[in-house]
N, C-alpha and C positions, 0 to 999 in steps of 0.2 A: 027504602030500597028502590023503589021505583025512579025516585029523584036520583040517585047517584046513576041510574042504568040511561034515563033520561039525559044524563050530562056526558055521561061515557056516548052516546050515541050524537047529541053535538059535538063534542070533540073530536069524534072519529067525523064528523063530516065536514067540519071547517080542517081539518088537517088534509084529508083528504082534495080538498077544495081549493087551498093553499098551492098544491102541488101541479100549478098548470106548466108547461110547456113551458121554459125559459130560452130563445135562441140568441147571439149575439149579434152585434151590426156587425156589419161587414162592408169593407172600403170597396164598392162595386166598382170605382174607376180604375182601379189596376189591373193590369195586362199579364196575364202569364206568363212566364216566361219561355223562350223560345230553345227545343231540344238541343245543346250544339254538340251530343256525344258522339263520336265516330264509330260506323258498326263495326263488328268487330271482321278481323280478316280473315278470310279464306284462308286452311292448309292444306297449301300447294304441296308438301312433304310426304305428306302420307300414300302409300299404293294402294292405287284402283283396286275395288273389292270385284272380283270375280263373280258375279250373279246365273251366270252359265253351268259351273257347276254341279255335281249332284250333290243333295244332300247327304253329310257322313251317317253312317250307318248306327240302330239305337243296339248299345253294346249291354241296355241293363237286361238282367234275367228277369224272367215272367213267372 
């Protein structure tokens, strides 16, 4: 019994062990490429929000 716990215990260590950190190369001389979206446009359509104002009054019951 000893011997099989003995191997289960190598095994869990070489698997464990196995399992380093893999990353891939990567072409460092490419250039990002450059944003060419247009931002999006102002609506000039809409009416000015009134900020002056009072607040409308709270109609819930208490």
């Amino acid at each position: 019994m000893k011997k099989v716990l003995l191997a289960f215990a190598i095994l869990g260590f070489v698997a464990c062990n196995n399992e380093g950190e893999k990353t891939e190369a990567t072409d460092t001389t490419t250039v990002a490429p450059a944003d060419t979206t247009a931002p999006a446009p102002v609506d000039t359509t809409a009416a000015p929000v009134d900020t002056t104002a009072a607040p409308a009054a709270d109609t819930t019951k208490k």
